[in-house]
C-alpha positions as CSV (number, residue, x, y, z in Angstrom):
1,X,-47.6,-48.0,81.1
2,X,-50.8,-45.9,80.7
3,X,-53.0,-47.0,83.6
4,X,-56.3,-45.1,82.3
5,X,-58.8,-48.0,81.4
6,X,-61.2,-47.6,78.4
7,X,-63.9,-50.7,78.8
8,X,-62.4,-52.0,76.3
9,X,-59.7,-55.3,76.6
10,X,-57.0,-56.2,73.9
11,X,-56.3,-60.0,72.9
12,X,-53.0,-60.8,71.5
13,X,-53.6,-63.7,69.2
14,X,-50.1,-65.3,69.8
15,X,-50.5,-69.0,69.5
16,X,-49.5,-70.5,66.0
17,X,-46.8,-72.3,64.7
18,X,-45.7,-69.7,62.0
19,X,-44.8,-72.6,59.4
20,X,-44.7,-70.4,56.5
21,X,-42.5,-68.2,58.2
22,X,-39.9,-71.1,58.9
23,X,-39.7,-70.0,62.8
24,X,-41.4,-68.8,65.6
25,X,-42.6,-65.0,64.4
26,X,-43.6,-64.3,67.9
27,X,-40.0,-64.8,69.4
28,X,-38.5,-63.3,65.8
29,X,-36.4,-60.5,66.7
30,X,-38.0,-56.2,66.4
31,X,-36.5,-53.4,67.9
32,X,-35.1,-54.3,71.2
33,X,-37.5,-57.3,71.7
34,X,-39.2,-59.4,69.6
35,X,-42.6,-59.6,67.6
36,X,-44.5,-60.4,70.5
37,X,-43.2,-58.3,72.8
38,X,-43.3,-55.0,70.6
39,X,-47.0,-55.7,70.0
40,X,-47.9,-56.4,73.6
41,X,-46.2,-53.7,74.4
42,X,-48.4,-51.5,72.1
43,X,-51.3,-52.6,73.9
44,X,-50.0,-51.6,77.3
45,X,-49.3,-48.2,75.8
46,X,-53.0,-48.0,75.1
47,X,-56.1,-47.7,77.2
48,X,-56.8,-51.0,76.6
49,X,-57.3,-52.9,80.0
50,X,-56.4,-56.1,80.8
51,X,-54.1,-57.4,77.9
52,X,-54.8,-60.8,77.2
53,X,-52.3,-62.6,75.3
54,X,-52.6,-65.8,74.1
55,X,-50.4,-68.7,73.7
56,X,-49.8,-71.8,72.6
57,X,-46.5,-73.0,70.6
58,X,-43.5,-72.4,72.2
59,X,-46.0,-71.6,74.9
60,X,-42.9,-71.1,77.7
61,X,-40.0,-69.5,75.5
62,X,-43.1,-67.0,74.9
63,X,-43.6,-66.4,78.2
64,X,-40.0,-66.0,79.0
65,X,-39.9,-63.4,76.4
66,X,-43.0,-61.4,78.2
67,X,-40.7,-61.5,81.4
68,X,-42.7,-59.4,83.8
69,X,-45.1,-57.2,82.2
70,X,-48.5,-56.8,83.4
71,X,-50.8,-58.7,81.2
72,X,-53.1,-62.2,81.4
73,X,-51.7,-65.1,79.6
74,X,-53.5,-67.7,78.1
75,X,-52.6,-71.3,76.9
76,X,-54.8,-72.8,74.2
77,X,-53.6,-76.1,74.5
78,X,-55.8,-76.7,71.1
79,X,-54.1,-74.3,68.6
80,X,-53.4,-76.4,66.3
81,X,-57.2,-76.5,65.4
82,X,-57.1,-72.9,64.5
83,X,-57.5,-69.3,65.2
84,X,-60.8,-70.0,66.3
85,X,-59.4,-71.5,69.3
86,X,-57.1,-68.5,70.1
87,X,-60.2,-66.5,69.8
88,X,-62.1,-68.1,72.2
89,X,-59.4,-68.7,74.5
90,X,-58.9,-65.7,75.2
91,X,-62.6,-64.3,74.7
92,X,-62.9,-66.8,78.0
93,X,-59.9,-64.8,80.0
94,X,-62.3,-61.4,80.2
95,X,-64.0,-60.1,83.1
96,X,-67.5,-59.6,82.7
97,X,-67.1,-55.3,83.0
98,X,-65.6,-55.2,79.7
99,X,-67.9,-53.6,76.9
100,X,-65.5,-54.7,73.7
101,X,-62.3,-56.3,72.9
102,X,-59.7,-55.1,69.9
103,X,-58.0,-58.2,68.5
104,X,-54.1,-57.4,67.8
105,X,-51.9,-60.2,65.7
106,X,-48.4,-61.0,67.1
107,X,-47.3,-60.6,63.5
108,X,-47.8,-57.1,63.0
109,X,-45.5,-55.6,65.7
110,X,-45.8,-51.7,63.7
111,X,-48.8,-50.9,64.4
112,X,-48.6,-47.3,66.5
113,X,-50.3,-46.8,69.8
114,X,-52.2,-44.2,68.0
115,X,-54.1,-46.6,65.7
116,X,-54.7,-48.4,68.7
117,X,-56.1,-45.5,70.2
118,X,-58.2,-44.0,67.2
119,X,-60.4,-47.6,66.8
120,X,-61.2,-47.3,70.8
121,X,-62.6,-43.8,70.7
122,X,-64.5,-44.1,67.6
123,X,-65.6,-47.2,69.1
124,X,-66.5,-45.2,72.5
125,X,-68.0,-42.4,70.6
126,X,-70.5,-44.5,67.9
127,X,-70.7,-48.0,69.7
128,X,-70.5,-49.5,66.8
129,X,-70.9,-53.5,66.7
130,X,-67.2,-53.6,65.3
131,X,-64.8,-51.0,64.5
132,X,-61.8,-51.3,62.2
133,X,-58.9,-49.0,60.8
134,X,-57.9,-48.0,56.9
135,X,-55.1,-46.9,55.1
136,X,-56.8,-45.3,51.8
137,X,-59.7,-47.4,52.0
138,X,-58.1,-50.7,52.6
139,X,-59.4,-52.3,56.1
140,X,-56.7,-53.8,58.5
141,X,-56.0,-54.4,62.0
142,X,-56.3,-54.4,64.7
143,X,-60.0,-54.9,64.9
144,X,-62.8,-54.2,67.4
145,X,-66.0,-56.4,68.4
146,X,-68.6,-55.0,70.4
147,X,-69.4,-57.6,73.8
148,X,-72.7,-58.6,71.8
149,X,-71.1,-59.9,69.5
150,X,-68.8,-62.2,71.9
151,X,-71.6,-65.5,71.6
152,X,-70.7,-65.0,68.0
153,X,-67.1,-65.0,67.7
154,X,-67.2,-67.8,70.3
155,X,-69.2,-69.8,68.2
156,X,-66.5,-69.9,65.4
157,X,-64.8,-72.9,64.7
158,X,-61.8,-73.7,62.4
159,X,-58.4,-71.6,60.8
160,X,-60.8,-68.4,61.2
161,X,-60.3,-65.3,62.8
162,X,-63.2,-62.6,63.4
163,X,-64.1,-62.4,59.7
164,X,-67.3,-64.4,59.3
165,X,-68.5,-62.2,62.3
166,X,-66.8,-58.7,61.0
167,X,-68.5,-59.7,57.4
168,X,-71.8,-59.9,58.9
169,X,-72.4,-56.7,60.4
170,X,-70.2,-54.9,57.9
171,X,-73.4,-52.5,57.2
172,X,-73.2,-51.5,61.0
173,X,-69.1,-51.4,61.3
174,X,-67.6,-48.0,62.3
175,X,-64.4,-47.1,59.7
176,X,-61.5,-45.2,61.0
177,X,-59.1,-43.6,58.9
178,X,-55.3,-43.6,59.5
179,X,-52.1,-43.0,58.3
180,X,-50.5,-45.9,59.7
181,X,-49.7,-48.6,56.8
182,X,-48.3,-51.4,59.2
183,X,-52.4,-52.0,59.3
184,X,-51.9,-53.7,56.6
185,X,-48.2,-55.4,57.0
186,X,-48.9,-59.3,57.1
187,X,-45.6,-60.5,57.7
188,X,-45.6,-64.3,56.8
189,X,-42.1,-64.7,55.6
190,X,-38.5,-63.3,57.1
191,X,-38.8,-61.4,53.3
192,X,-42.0,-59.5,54.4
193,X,-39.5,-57.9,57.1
194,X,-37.2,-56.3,54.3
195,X,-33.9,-56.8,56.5
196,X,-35.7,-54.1,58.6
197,X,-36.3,-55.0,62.4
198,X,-37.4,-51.4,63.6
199,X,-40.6,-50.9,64.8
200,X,-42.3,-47.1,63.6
201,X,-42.0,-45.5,66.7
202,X,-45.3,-44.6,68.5
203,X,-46.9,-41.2,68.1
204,X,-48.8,-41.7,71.5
């Protein structure tokens, strides 16, 4: 676990009901683990401090899965309503010392440390409003929001994510280029996996 702290926190947006996927993805087996675990795990690599993951179907069987590692879990006992919801919930979990927070999907358990790392320092170097990674120009996850932008995000309501608030300081988002293409995996059916359940192993 990398205990040097950044300012900045990571959410884990792990609440939904995966009903295109036919299953729970978080609890869907990658690597030694599953989904959720192999992207939690990515953010306790980082410098991202705390790790806020939030929860909501198959609230407990996730939290069995996270066993013992050190990170802040949230139940958003309205998920249904939304990603809003899981946005907010765990918006609410931060301590009032943290500067940004990097949104990570428990349905993109690829994503390297690295990537993780590049958005927080261009973030700590430009202080950008948001900051997201790209893969030949293409934007992906995860993505960073500035703390004056929290009133914002908190004010969204519905199946949304950070979008509306991402698209409207676009002009003043910081871009960082990467090589890592599971930015862009959206994994929303067992096909999306390819029969392969090995996460690309971390460069840092």
């Amino acid at each position: 676990m990398n205990e040097q702290t950044s300012g900045v926190a990571a959410i884990v947006l792990a609440a939904g009901a995966s009903r295109r996927f036919g299953a729970s993805k978080q609890l869907w087996p990658w690597g030694t683990g599953t989904m959720l675990t192999a992207v939690v795990d990515t953010a306790l690599a980082s410098t991202a401090r705390p790790v806020v993951v939030v929860l909501g179907h198959r609230a407990a069987d996730c939290q069995v899965a996270l066993g013992d590692r050190f990170v802040t879990v949230v139940i958003n006992s309205a998920w249904e309503e939304g990603q809003s919801t899981s946005v907010r919930a765990g918006l609410s979990a931060l301590p009032d010392d943290v500067s940004a927070a990097l949104f990570l999907l428990a349905d993109q358990p690829a994503i390297r440390v690295d990537t993780v790392e590049a958005v927080i320092r261009c973030y700590q170097v430009t202080r950008a409003p948001v900051v997201w990674p790209e893969v030949d120009g293409r934007r992906g996850n995860p993505v960073l929001f500035d703390r004056s932008l929290f009133g914002e995000l908190q004010a969204l309501r519905g199946d949304v994510g950070g979008r509306p608030v991402l698209e409207a300081h676009r002009a003043r988002a910081a871009r960082v280029a990467v090589t890592d293409r599971a930015i862009l995996l959206d994994i929303d059916t067992p096909a999306d996996i390819a029969g392969n359940t090995t996460p690309v192993t971390p460069e840092a």
